[in-house]
N, C-alpha and C positions, 0 to 999 in steps of 0.2 A: 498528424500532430506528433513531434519528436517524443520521447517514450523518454521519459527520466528515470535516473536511480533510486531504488530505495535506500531510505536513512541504512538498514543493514549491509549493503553493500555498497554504499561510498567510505562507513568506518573500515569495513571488509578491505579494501580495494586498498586505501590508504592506509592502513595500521599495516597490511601483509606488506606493501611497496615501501613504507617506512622499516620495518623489521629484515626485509632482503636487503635493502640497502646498507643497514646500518650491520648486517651480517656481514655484507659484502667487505666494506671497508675494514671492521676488526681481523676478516682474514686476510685482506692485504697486509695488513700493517701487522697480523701476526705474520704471517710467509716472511716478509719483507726482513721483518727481526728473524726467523727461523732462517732465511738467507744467512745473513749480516752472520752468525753465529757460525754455522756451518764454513762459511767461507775461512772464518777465524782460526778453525778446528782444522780445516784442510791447507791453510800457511804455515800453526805452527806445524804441523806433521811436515809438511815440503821444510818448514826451515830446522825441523830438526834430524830431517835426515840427510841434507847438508853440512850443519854442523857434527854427523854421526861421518859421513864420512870423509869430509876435511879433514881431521885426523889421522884418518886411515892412509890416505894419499902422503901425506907429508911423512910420516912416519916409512911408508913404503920408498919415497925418494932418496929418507937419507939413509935406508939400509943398502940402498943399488947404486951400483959405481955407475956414472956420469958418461953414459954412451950413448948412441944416435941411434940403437934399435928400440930405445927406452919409450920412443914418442906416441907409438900407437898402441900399448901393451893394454887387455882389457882383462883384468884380475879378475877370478870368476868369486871372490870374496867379496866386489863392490858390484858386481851384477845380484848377489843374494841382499847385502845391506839395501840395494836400489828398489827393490819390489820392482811397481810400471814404472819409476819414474825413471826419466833419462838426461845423467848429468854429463859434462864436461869439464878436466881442469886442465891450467893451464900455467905458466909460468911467465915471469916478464924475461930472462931470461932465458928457458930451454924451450920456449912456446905452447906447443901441448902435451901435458902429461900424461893425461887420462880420460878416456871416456869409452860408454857404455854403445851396447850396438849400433842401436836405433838413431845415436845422438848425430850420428853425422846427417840427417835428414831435417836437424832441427837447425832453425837461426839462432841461436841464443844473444839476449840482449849483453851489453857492457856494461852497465850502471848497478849500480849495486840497490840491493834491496828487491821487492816485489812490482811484477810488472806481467803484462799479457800480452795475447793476439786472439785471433781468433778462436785456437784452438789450444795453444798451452797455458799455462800456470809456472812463471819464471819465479825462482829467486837466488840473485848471485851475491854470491859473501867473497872473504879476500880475507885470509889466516892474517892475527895478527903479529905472528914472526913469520919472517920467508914472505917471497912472493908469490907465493899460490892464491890462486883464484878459482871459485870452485861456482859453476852454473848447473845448476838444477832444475829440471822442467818435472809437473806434473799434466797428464790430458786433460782437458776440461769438460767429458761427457761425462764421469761420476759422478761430478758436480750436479751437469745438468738434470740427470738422469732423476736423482738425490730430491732436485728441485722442482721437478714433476710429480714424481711421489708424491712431494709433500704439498705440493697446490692439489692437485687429483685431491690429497685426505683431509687437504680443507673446504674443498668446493663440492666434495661429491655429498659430505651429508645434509649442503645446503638445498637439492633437490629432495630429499625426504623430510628434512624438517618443514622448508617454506610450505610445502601444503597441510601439514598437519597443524601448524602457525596458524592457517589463515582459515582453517575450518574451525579451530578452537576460537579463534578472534569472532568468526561468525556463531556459532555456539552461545560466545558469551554475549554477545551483541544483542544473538533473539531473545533470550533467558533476560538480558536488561531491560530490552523494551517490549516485555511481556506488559505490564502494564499501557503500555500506549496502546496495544493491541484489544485492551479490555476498554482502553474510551473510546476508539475509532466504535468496537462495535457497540457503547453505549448511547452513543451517538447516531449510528447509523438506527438506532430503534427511537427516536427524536423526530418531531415535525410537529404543523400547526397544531397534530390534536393531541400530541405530547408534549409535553415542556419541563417535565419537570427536572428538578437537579440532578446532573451528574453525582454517582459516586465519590465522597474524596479519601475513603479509609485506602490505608493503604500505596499512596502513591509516591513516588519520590521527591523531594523536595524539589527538583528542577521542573516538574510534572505539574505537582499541584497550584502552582500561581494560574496555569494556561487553563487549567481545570473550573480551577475560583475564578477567572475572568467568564468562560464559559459560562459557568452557572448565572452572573451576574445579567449575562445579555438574555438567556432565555427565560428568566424573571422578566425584566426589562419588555423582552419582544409580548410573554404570555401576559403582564399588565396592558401592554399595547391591545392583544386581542379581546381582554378581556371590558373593555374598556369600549370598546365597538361593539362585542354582545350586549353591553347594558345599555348601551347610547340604544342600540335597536329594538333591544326589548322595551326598553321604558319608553321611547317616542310610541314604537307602536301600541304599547297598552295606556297612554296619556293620551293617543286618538280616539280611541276605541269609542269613550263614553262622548265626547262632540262629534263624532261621527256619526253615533246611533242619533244622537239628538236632532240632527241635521234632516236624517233620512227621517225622523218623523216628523218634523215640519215640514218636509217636503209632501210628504204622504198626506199629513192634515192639507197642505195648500190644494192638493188635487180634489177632494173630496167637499172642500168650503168652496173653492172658486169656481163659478158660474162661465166664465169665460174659458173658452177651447185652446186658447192660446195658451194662459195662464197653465193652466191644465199640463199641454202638452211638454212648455216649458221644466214644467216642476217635476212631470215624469220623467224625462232627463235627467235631471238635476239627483232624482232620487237613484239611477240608474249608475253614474258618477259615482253619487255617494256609496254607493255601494262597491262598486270595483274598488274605491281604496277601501272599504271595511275588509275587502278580500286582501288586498297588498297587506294590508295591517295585520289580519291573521297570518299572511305566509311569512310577513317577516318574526312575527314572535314562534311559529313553530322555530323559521332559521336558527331564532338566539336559542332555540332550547335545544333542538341538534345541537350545536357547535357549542354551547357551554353546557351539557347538562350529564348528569352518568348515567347511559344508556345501556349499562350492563348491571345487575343486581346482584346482591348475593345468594338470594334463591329462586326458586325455578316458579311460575306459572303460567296457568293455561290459558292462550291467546284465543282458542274459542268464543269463550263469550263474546272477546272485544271485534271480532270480524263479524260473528253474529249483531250485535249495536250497530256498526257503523252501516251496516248493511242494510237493514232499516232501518238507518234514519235517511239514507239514501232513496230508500225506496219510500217513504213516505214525503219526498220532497216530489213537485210536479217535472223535474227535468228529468229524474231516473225511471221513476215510476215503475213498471215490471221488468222492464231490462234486464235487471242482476241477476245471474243466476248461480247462487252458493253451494261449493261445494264444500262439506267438513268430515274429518274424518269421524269415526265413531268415538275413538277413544281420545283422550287429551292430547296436546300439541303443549309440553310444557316446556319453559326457556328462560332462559334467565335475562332475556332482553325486553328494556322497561315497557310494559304494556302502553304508556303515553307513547312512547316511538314508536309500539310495534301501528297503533290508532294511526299516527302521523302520515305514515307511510304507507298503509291502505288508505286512506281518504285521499291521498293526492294520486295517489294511482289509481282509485275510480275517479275522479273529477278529470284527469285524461284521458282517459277511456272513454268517458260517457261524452266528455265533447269532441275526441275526435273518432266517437263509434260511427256515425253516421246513422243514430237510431237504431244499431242492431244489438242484439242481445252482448253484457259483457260478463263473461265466466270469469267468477272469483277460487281460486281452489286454493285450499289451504293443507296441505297435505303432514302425516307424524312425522316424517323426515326434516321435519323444521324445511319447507317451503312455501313460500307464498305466492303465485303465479294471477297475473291479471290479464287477462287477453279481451281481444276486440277485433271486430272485420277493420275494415278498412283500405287505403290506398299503402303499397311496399313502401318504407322508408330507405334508403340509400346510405352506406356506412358512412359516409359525412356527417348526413343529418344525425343518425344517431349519435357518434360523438358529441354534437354541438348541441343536444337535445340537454345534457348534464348540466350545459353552463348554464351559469345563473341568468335571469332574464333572455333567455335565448328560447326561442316560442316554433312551433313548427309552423308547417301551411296552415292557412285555414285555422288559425287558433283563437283567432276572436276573441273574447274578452279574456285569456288566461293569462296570467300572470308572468310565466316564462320562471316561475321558482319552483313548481312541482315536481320534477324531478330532478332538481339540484337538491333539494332538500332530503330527499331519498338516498342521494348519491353521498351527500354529508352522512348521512345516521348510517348508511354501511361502511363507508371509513370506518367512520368514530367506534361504530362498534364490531369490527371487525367482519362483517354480514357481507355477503355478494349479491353486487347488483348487476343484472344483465339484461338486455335488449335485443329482444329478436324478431326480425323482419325478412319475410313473411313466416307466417305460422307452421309449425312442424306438417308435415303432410297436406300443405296447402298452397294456393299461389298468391295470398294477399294476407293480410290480417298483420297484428304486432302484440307480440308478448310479452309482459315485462316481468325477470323471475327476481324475486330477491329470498337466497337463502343467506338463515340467520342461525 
């Protein structure tokens, strides 16, 4: 499955690529103008030391008489005026007046004004009395030189800034969606047997609508459930009393009718009626797992209530001396509802005892808040125990059971936070099955 970004790093990712770029371009267009400037600053200095030394030149012409040694003369006065640069002048007339060392390596343009090549910086003036003409080159590595600096000292702070940018960006990113962070984990503590409202103090206006819709479904969903615990609980206890009724008209018909048929008939009939008095009871434990608070506010001792159910097991004809109770001396106090703690020992002897095979089933209830129910029997296989939880899901050999017994266990340690477990075969043995639930 392709692994997506977090909300923090796609603002991360795009605010820092938003912010380099838009760094990027304010230093172009700064450089671009620190060019443009530069460039300015380096013309007028070429054209004013042109015009520094056009004066010189003409002034020098008409002090020297009109001779042919005059043409290559290079006055060490306009070599110091010159600095780098290398001019030539010229005459329409006498042709070339003057020029500096280097200049005879240069082309110099004819046009007047500013103009380049690859490597110089031209610009040629022309006195406006006399016909002198005066070309002056500056090199263009200064320049460039000049213009590296100054890209280099616009570009190199954008490696230390761009990461302190985009960890501040992510900074402020976590710090804002700190509260999304407190509904994700309000949320993750949410399910069937939690429902209740999200938090809304505190959240951002952009936050709280997704929040209030929240709340509004898990109202919604927890009316839904709760709506199915009462439809279950109220059918099952509106059977209850035509069900007893049933089963003793069934019992009377056995006991009036003279006929073996009649007879065998109605034992059925009362047999039937009896498995749903069973259905009927598991489903009203289920509504009271699943709807009821199975946690108190103060502690009591489960004692007695495993001693009760223990005999009353044992005073029915299926258990009979089987049970064999273990309790600790001193209290076993808990603050989980004694009707659940009942709930969940009676349906783990009623498995037991059907699928003991008539051997002894040890109840031990031990101070550490543990409750252990064991039984011989055939190894159960980690499948089946999984599928043991689901609701009407029945082992081998289960015969009249319901297939709710230990789902309904498996709901009341959800709900109330208690662990339930299955183990097959028995600790230091090769058969049997224990079922622990600590609460």
């Amino acid at each position: 499955m392709r692994r997506t970004l977090s909300l923090t790093a796609r603002i991360g990712i795009f605010t820092g690529a938003l912010v380099t770029v838009l760094w990027l371009v304010a230093s172009i267009i700064t450089v671009g103008k620190l060019f443009h400037e530069v460039d300015e600053v380096f013309d007028r200095d070429l054209k004013a030391t042109a015009e520094r030394l056009l004066p010189i030149i003409i002034h020098s012409r008409e002090d020297k008489e009109d001779d042919d040694d005059y043409e290559g003369k290079d006055l060490r006065r306009m070599q110091a005026e010159a600095d780098d640069t290398v001019f030539v002048a010229t005459s329409d007339r006498h042709g070339l007046l003057l020029r500096s060392g280097e200049a005879a390596d240069v082309d110099f343009p004819t046009a007047e004004g500013f103009s380049r090549d690859d490597t110089w910086r031209f610009y040629v003036d022309r006195a406006r009395r006399g016909d002198v003409t005066i070309a002056v080159a500056r090199p263009l590595d200064a320049r460039r030189a000049l213009y590296r600096r100054a890209l280099m000292a616009s570009l190199l702070p954008l490696l230390a800034v761009v990461p302190l940018v985009i960890f501040g960006i992510w900074f402020a990113v976590r710090r804002g969606l700190r509260p999304l962070d407190g509904v994700r984990d309000e949320l993750a503590k949410r399910g069937p047997m939690n429902l209740s409202p999200l938090p809304m103090s505190g959240l951002p206006s952009e936050l709280a609508p997704v929040v209030a819709s929240a709340n509004t479904l898990m109202q919604r969903i927890e009316a839904g459930f709760e709506a199915e615990r009462n439809f279950a609980a109220n059918a099952a206890h509106e059977m209850r009393t035509p069900v007893a009724g049933a089963i003793a008209q069934a019992q009377r018909l056995q006991v009036e009718s003279r006929d073996p048929s009649v007879r065998t008939r109605a034992a059925e009939i009362e047999e039937t009626l009896k498995r749903l008095n069973r259905y009927t009871n598991k489903l009203m434990q289920m509504a009271r797992a699943e709807g009821a608070r199975l946690r108190l506010s103060e502690q009591m001792d489960l004692r007695p209530v495993a001693q009760m159910i223990a005999e009353d097991f044992t005073r029915s004809e299926k258990a009979g001396d089987r049970i064999v109770l273990d309790l600790p001396h001193g209290p076993v106090n808990s603050d989980l509802d004694p009707d659940a703690f009942g709930i969940v020992l009676r349906n783990l002897l009623e498995n037991a005892l059907r699928h003991g095979g008539g051997d002894k089933v040890h109840v031990r209830l031990s101070d550490c808040k543990e409750l252990c129910v064991s039984n011989a029997g055939a190894n159960l296989p980690p499948e089946q125990i999984t599928r043991l939880t689901q609701r009407f899901s029945r082992g081998d050999g289960a015969g009249d059971g319901t297939g709710l017994g230990l789902s309904i266990v498996s709901i009341i340690a959800e709900r109330s936070g208690a662990q339930f477990q299955i183990t097959s075969p028995l600790p230091d043995d090769t058969d049997g099955v224990m079922v622990t639930f600590r609460f």
